[in-house]
N, CA, C and O atoms as a GROMACS GRO file, in nm:
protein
  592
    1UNK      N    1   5.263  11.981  -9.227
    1UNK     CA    2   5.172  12.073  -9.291
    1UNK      C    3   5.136  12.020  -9.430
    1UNK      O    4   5.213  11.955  -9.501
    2UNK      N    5   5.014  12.054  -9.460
    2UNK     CA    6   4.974  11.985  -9.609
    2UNK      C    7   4.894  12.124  -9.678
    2UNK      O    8   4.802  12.189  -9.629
    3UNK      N    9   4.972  12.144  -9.819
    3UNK     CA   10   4.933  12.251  -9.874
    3UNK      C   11   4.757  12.268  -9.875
    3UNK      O   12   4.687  12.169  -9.855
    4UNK      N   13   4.691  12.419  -9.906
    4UNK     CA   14   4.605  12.391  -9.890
    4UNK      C   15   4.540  12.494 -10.032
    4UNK      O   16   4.532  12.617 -10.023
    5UNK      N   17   4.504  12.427 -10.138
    5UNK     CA   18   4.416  12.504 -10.263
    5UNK      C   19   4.356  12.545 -10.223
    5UNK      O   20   4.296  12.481 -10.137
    6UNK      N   21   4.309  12.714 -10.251
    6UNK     CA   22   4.192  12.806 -10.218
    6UNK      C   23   4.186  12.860 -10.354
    6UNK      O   24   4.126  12.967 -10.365
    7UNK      N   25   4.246  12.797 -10.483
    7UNK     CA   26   4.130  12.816 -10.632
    7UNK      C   27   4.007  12.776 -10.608
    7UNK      O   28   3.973  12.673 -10.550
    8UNK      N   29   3.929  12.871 -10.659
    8UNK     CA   30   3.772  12.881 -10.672
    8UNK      C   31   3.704  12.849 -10.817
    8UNK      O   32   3.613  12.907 -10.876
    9UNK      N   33   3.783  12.736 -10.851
    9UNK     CA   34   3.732  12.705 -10.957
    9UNK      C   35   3.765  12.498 -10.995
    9UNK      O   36   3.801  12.411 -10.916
   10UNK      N   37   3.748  12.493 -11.075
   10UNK     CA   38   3.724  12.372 -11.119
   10UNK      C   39   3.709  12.301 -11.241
   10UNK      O   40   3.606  12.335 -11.300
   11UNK      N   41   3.782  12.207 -11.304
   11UNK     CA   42   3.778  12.187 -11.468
   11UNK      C   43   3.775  12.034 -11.462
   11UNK      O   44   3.876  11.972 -11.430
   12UNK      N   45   3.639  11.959 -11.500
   12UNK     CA   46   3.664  11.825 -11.494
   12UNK      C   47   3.561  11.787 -11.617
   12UNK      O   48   3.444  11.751 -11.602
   13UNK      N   49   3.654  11.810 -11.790
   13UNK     CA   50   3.623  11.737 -11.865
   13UNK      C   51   3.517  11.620 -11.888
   13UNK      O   52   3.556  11.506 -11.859
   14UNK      N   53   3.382  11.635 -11.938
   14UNK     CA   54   3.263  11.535 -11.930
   14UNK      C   55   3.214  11.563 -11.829
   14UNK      O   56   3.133  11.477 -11.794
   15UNK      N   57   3.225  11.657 -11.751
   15UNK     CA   58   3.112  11.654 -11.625
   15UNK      C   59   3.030  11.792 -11.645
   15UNK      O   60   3.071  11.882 -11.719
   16UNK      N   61   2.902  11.799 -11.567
   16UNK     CA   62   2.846  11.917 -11.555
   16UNK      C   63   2.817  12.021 -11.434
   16UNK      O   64   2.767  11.945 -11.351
   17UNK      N   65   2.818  12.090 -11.402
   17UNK     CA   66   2.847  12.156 -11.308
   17UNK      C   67   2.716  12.281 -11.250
   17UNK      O   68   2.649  12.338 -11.336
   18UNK      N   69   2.698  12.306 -11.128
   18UNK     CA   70   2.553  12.376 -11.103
   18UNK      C   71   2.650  12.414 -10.966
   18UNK      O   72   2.692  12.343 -10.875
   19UNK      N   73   2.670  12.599 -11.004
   19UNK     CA   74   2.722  12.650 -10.874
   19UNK      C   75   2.633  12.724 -10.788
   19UNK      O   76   2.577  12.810 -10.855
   20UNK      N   77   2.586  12.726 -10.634
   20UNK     CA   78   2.553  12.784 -10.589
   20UNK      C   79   2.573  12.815 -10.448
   20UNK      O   80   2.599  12.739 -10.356
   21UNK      N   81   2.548  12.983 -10.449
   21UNK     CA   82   2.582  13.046 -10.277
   21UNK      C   83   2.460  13.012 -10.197
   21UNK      O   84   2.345  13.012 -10.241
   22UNK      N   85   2.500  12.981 -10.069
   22UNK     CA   86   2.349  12.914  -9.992
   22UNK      C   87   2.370  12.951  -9.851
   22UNK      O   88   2.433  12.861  -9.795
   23UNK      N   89   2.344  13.043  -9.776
   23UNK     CA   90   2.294  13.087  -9.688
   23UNK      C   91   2.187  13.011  -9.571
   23UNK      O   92   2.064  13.006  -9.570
   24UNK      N   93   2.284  12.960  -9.479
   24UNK     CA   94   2.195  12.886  -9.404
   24UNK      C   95   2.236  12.932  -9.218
   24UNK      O   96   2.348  12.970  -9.185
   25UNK      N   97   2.114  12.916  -9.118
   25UNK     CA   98   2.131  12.922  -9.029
   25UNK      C   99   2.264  12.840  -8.966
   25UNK      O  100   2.312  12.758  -9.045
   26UNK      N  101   2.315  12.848  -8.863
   26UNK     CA  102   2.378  12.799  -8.762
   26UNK      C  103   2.350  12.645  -8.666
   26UNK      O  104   2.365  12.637  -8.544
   27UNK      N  105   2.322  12.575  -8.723
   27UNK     CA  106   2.259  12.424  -8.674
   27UNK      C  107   2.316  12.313  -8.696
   27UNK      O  108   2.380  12.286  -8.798
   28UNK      N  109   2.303  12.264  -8.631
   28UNK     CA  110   2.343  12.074  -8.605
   28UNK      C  111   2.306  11.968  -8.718
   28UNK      O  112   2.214  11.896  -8.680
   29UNK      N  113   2.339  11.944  -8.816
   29UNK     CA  114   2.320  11.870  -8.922
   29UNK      C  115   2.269  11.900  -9.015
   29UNK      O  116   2.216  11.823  -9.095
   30UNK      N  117   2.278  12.099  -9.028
   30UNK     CA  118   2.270  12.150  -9.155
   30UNK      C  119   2.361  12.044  -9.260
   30UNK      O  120   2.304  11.955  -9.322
   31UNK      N  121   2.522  12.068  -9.272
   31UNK     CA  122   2.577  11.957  -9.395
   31UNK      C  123   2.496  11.828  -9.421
   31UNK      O  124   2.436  11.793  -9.524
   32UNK      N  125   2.508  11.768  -9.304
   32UNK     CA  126   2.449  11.619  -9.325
   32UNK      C  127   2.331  11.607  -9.429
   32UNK      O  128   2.320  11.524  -9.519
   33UNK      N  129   2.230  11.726  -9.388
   33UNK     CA  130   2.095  11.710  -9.452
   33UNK      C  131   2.113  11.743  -9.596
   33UNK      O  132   2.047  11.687  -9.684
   34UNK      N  133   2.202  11.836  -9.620
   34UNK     CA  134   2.224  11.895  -9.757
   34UNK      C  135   2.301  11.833  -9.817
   34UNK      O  136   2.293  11.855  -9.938
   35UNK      N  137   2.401  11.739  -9.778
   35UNK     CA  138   2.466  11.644  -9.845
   35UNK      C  139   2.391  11.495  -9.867
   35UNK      O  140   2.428  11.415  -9.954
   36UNK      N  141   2.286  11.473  -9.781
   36UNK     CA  142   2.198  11.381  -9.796
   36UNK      C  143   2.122  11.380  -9.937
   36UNK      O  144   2.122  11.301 -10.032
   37UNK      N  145   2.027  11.562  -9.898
   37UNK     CA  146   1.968  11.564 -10.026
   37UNK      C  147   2.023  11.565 -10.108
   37UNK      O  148   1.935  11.572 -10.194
   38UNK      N  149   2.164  11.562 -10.187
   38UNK     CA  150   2.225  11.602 -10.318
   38UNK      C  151   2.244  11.404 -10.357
   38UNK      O  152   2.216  11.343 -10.460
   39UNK      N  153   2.291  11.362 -10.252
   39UNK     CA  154   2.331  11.230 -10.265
   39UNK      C  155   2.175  11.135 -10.343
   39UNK      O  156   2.184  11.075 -10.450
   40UNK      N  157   2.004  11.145 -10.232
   40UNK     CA  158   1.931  11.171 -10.319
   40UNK      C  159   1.866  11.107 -10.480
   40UNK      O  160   1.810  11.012 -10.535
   41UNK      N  161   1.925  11.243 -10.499
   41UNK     CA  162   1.921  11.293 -10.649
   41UNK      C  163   2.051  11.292 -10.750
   41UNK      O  164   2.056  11.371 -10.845
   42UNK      N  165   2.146  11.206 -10.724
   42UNK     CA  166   2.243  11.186 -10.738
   42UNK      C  167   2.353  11.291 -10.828
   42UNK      O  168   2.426  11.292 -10.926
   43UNK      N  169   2.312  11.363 -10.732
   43UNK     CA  170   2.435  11.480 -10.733
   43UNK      C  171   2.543  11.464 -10.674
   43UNK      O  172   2.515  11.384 -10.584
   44UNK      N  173   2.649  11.489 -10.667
   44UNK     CA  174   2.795  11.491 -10.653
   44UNK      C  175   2.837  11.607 -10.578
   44UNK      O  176   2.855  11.705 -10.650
   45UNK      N  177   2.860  11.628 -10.436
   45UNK     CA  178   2.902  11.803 -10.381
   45UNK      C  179   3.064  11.786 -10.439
   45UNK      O  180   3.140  11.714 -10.373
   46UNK      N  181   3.107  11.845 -10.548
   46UNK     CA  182   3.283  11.859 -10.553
   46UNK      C  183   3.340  11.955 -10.521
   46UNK      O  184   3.454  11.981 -10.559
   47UNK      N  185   3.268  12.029 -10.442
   47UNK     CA  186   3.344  12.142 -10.410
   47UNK      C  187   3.288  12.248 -10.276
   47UNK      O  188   3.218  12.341 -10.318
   48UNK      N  189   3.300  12.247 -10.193
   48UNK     CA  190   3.249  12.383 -10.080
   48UNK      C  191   3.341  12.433  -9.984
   48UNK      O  192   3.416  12.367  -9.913
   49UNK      N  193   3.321  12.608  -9.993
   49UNK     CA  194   3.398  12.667  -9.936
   49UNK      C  195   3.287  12.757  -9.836
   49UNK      O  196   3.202  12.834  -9.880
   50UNK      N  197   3.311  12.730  -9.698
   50UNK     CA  198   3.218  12.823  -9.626
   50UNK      C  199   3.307  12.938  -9.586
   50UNK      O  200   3.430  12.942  -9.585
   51UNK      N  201   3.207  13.043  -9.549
   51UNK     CA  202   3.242  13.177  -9.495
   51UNK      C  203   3.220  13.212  -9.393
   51UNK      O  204   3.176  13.327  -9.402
   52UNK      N  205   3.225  13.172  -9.263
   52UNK     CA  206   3.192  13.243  -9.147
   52UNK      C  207   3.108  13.370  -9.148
   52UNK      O  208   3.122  13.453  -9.238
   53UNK      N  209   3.009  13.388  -9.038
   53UNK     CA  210   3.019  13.532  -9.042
   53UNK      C  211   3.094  13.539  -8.916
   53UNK      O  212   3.127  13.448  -8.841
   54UNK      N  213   3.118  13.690  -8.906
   54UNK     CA  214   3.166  13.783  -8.791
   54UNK      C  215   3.122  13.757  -8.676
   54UNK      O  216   3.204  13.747  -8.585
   55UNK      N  217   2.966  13.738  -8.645
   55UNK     CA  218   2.894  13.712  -8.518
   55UNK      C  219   2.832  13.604  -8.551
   55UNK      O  220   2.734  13.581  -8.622
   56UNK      N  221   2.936  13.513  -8.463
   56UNK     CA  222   2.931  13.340  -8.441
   56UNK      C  223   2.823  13.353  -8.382
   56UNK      O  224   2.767  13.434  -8.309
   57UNK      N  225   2.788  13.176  -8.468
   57UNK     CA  226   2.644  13.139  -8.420
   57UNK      C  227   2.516  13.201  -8.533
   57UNK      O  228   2.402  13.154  -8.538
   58UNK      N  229   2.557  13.292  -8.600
   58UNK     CA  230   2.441  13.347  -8.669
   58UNK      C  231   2.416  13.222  -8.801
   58UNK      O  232   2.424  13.100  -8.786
   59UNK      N  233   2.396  13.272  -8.884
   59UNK     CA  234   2.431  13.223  -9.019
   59UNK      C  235   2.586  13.209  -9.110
   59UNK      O  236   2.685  13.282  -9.114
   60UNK      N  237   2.551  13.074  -9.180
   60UNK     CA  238   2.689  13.038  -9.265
   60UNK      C  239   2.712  13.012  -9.399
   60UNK      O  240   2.682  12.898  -9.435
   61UNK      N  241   2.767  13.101  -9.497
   61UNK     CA  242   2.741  13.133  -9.647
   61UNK      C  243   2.865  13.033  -9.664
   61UNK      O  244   2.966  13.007  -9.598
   62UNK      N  245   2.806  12.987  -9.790
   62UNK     CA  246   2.897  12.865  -9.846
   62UNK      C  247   2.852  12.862 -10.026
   62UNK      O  248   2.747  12.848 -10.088
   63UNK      N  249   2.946  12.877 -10.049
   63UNK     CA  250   2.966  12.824 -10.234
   63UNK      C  251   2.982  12.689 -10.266
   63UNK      O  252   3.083  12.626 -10.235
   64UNK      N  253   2.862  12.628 -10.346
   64UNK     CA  254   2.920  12.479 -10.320
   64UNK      C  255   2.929  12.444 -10.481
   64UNK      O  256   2.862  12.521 -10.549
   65UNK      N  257   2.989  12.356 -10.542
   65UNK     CA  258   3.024  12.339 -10.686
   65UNK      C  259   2.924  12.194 -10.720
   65UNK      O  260   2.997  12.096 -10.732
   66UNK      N  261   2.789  12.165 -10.736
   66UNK     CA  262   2.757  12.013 -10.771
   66UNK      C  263   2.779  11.966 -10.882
   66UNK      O  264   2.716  12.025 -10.970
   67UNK      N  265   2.859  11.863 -10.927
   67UNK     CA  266   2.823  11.791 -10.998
   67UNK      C  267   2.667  11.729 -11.058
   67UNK      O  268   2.611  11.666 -10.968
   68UNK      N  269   2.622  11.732 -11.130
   68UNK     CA  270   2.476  11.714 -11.191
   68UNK      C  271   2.468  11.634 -11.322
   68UNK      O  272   2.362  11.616 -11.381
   69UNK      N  273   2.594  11.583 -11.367
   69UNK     CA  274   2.617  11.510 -11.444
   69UNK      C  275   2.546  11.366 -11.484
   69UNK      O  276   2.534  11.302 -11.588
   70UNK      N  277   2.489  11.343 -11.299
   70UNK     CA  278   2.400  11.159 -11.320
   70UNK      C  279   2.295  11.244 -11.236
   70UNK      O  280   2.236  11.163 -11.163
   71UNK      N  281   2.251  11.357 -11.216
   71UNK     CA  282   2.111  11.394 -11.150
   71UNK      C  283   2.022  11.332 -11.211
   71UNK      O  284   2.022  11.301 -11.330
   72UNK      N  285   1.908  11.301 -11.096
   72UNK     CA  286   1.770  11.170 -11.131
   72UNK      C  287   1.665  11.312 -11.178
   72UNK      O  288   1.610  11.307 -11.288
   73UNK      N  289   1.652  11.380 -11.127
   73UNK     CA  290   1.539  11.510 -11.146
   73UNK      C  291   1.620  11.653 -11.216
   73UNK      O  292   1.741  11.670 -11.224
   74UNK      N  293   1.522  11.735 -11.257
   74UNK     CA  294   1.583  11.892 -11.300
   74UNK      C  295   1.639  11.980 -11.171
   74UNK      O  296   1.586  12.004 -11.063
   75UNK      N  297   1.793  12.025 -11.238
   75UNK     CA  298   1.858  12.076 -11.154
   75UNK      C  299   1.734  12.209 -11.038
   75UNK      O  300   1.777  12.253 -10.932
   76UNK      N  301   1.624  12.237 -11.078
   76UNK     CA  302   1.555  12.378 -11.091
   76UNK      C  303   1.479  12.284 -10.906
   76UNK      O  304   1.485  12.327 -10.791
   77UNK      N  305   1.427  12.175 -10.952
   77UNK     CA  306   1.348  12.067 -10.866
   77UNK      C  307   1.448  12.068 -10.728
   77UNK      O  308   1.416  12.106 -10.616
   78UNK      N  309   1.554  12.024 -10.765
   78UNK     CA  310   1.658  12.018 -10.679
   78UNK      C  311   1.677  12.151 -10.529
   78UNK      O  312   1.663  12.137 -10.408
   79UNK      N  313   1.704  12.243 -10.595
   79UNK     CA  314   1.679  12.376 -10.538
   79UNK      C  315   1.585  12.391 -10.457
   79UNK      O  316   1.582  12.407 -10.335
   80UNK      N  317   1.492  12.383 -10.551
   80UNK     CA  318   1.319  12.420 -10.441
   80UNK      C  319   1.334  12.286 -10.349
   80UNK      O  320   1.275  12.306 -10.243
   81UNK      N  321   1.384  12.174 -10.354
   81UNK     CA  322   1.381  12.100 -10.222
   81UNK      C  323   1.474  12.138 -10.114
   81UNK      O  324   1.445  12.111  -9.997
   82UNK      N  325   1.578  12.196 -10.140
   82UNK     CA  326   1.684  12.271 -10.074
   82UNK      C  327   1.581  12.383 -10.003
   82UNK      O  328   1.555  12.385  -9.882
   83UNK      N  329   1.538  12.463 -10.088
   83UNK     CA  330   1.493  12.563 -10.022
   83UNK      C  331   1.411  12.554  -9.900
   83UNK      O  332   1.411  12.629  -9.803
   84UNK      N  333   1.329  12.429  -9.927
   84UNK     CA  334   1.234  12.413  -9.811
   84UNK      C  335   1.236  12.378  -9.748
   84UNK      O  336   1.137  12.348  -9.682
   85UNK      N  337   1.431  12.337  -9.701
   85UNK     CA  338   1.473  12.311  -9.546
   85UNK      C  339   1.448  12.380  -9.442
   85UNK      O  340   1.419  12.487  -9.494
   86UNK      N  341   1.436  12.397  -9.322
   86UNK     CA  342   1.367  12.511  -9.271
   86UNK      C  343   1.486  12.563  -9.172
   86UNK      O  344   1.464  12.612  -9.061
   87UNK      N  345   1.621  12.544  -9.230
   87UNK     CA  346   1.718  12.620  -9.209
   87UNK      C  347   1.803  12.681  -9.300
   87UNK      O  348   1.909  12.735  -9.270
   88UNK      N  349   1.744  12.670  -9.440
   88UNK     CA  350   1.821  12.727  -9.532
   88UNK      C  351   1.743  12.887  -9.554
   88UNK      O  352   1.622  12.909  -9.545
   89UNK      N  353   1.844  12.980  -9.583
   89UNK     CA  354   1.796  13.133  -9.566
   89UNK      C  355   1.765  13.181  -9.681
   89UNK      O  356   1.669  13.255  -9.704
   90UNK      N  357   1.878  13.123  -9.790
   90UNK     CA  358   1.917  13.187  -9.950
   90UNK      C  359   1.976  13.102 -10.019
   90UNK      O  360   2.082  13.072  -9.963
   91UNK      N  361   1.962  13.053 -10.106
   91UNK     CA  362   2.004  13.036 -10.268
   91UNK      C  363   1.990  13.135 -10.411
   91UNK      O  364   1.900  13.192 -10.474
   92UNK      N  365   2.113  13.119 -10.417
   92UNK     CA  366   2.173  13.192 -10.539
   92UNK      C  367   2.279  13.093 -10.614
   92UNK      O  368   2.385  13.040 -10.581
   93UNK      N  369   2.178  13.095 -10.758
   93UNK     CA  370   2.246  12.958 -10.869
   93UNK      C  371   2.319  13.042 -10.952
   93UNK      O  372   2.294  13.161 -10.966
   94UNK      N  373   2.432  12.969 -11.022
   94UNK     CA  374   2.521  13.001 -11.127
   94UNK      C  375   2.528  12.933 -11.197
   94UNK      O  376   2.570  12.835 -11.137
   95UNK      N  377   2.511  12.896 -11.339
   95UNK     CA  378   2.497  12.777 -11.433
   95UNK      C  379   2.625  12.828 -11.513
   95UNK      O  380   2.624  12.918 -11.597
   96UNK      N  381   2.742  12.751 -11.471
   96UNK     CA  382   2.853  12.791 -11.553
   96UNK      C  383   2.834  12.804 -11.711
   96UNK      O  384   2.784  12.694 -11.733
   97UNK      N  385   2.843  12.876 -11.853
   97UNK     CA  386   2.860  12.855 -11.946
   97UNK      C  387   2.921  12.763 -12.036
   97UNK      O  388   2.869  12.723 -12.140
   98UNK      N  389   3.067  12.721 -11.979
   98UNK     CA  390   3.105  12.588 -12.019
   98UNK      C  391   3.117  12.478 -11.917
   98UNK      O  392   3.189  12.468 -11.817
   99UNK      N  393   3.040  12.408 -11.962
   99UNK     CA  394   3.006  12.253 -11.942
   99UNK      C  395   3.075  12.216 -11.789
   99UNK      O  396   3.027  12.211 -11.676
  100UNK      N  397   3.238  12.189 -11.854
  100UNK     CA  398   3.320  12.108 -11.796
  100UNK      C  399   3.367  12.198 -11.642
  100UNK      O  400   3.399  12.138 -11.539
  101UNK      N  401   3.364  12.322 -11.651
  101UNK     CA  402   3.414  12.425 -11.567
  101UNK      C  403   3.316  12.454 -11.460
  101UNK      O  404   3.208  12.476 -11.515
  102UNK      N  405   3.305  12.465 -11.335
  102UNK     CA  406   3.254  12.542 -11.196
  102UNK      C  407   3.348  12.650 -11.148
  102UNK      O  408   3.460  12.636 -11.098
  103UNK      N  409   3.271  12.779 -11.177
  103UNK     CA  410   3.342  12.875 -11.118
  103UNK      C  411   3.270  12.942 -10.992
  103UNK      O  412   3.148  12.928 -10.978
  104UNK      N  413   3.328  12.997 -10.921
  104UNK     CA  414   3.301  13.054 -10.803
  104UNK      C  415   3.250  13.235 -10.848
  104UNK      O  416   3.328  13.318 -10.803
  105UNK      N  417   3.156  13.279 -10.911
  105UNK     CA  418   3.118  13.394 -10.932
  105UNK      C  419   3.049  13.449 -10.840
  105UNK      O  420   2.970  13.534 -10.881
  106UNK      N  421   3.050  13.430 -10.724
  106UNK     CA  422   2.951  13.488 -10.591
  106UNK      C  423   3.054  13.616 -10.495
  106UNK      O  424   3.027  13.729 -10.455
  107UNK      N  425   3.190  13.523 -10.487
  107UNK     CA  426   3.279  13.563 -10.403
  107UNK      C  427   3.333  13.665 -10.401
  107UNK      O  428   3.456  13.652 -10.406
  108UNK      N  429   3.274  13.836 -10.391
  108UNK     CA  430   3.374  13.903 -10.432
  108UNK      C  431   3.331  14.053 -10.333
  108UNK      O  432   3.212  14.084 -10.325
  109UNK      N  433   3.397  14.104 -10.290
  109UNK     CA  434   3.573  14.108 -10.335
  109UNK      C  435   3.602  14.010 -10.141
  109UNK      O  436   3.535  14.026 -10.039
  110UNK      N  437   3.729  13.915 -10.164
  110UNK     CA  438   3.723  13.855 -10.081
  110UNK      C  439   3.802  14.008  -9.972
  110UNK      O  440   3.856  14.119  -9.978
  111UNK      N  441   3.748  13.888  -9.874
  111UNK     CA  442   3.799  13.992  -9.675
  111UNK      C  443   3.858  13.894  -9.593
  111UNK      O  444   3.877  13.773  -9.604
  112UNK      N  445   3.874  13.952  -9.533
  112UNK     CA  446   3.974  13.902  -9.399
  112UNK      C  447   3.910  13.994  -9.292
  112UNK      O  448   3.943  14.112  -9.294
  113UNK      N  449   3.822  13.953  -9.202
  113UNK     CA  450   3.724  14.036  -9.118
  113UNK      C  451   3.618  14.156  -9.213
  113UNK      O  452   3.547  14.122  -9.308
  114UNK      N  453   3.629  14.279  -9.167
  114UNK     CA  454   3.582  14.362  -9.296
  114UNK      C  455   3.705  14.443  -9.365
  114UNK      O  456   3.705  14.557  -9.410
  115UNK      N  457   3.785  14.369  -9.361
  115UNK     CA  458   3.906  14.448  -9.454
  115UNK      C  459   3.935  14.360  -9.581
  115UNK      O  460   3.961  14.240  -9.569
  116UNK      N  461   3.931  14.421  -9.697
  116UNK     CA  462   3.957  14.358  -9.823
  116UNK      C  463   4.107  14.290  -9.858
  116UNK      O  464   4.217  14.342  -9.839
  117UNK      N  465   4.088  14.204  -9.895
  117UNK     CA  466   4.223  14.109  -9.947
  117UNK      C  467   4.260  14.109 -10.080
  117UNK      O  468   4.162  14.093 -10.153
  118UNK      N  469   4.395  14.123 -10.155
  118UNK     CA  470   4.465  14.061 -10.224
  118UNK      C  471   4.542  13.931 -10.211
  118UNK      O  472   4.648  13.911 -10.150
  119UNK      N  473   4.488  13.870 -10.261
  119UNK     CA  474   4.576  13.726 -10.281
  119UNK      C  475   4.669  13.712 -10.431
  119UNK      O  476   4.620  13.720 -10.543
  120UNK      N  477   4.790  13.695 -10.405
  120UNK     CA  478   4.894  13.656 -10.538
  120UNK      C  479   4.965  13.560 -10.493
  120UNK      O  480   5.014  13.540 -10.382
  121UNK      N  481   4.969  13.468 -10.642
  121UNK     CA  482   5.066  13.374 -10.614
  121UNK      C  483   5.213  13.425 -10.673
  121UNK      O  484   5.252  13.508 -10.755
  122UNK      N  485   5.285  13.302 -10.560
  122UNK     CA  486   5.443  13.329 -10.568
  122UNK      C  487   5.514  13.422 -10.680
  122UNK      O  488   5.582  13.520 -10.651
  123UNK      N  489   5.488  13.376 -10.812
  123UNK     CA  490   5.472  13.427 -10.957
  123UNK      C  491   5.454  13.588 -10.926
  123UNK      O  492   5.555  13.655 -10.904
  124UNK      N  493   5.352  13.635 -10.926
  124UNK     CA  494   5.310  13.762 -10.874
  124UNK      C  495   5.379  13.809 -10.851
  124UNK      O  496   5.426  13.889 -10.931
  125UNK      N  497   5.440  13.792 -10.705
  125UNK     CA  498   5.468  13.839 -10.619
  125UNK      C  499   5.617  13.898 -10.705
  125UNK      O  500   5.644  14.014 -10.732
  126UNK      N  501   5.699  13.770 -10.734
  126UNK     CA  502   5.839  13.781 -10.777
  126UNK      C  503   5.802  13.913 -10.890
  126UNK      O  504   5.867  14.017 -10.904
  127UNK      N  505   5.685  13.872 -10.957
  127UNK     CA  506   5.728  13.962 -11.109
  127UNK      C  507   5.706  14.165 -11.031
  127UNK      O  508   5.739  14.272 -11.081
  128UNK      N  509   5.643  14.133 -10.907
  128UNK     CA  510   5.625  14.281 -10.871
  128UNK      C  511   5.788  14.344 -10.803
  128UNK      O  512   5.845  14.450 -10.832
  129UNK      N  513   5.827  14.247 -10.717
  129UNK     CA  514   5.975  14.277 -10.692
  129UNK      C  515   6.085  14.283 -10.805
  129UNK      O  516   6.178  14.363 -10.793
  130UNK      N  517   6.079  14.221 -10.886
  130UNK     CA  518   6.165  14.224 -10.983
  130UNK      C  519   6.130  14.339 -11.086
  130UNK      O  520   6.228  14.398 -11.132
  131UNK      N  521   6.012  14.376 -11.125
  131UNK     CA  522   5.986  14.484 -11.162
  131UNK      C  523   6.021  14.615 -11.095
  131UNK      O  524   6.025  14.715 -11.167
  132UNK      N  525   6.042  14.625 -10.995
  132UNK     CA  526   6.053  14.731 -10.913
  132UNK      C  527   6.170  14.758 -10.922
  132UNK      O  528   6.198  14.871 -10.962
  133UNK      N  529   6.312  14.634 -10.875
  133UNK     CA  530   6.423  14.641 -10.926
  133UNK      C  531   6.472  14.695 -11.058
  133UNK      O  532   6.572  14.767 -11.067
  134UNK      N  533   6.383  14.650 -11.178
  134UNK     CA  534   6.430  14.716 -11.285
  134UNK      C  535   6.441  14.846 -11.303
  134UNK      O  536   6.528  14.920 -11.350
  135UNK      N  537   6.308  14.864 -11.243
  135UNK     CA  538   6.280  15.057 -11.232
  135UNK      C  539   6.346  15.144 -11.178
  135UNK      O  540   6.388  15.250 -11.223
  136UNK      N  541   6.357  15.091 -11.062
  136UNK     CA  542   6.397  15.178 -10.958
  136UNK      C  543   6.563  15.143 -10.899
  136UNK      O  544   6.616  15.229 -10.829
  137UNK      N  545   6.612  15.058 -10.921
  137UNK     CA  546   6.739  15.011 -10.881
  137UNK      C  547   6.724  15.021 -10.736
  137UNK      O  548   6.613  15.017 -10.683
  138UNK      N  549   6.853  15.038 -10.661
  138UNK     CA  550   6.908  15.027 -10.512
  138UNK      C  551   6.786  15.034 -10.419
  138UNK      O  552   6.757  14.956 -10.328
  139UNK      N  553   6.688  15.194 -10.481
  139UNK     CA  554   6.580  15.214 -10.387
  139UNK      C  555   6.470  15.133 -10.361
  139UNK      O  556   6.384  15.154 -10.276
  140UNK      N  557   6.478  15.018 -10.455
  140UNK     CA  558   6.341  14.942 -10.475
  140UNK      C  559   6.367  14.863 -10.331
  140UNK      O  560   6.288  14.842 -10.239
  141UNK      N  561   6.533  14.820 -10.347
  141UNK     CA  562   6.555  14.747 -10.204
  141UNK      C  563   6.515  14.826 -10.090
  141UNK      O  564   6.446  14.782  -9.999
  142UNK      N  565   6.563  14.953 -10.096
  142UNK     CA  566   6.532  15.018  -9.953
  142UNK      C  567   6.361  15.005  -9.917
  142UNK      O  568   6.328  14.958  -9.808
  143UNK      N  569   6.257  15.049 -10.014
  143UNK     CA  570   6.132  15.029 -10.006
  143UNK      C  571   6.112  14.838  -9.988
  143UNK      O  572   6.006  14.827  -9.925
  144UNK      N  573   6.142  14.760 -10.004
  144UNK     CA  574   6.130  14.630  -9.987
  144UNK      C  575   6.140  14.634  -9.810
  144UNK      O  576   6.051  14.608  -9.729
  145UNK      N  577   6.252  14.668  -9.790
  145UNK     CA  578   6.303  14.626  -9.628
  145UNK      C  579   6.272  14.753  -9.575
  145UNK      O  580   6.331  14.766  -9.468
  146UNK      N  581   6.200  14.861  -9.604
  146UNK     CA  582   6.033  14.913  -9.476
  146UNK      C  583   5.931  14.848  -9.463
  146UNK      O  584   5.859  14.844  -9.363
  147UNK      N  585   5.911  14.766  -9.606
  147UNK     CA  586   5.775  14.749  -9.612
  147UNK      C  587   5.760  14.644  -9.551
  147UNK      O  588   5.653  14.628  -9.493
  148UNK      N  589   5.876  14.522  -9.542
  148UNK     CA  590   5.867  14.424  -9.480
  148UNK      C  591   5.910  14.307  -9.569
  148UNK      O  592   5.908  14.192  -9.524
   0.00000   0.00000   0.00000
């Protein structure tokens, strides 16, 4: 097994960054073409996370993080050639505020089918059990081992 990062973000000092959600049909060399065009215009994809929908086969939402740091044209140019793939549905841009950083501001609130998720790391987790212990003593255990 090889761990797997699901931070939605990104910090790479001297670089510039152009985030956007993109909405595209269900087709056969959607990536290819969109990684073609970025390559191009020498953009950099460092980052994409797709989303399934529910009813496979439809459309597939993806956050992608470009690098734009050695782009040949304006990031704005870029887009409208994206757009006029004739499988792309939606674009929605995010121009991070600082420079060096790509954040994922599209994503929210994440799901797991249509039911909403909390995600915590390990950290979290401990400081909520151990808090509970302080509070509550013996019973915190008994509520631990119902809850699971």
């Amino acid at each position: 097994m090889e761990p797997f990062d699901i931070g939605r973000f990104l910090i790479a000092p001297g670089r510039k960054f152009h985030c956007i959600l993109i909405k595209v049909k269900f087709k056969l060399g959607v990536l290819e073409k969109l990684a073609s065009l970025a390559s191009k215009f020498g953009v950099r994809v460092s980052y994409v996370s797709h989303s399934m929908q529910r009813d496979y086969g439809k459309s597939v939402k993806a956050v992608v993080f470009l690098d734009v740091t050695d782009i040949t044209i304006p990031v704005e140019r870029l887009i409208e050639e994206a757009k006029k793939l004739e499988f792309v549905e939606e674009i929605r841009e995010f121009k991070p505020e600082i420079e060096s950083l790509a954040l994922d501001s599209f994503s929210f609130p994440l799901t797991i089918g249509d039911s909403r998720v909390i995600i915590l790391r390990e950290e979290g987790i401990k400081g909520i059990i151990n808090g509970l212990r302080e509070r509550l003593g013996s019973a915190a255990e008994t509520i631990q081992y119902y809850v699971g």
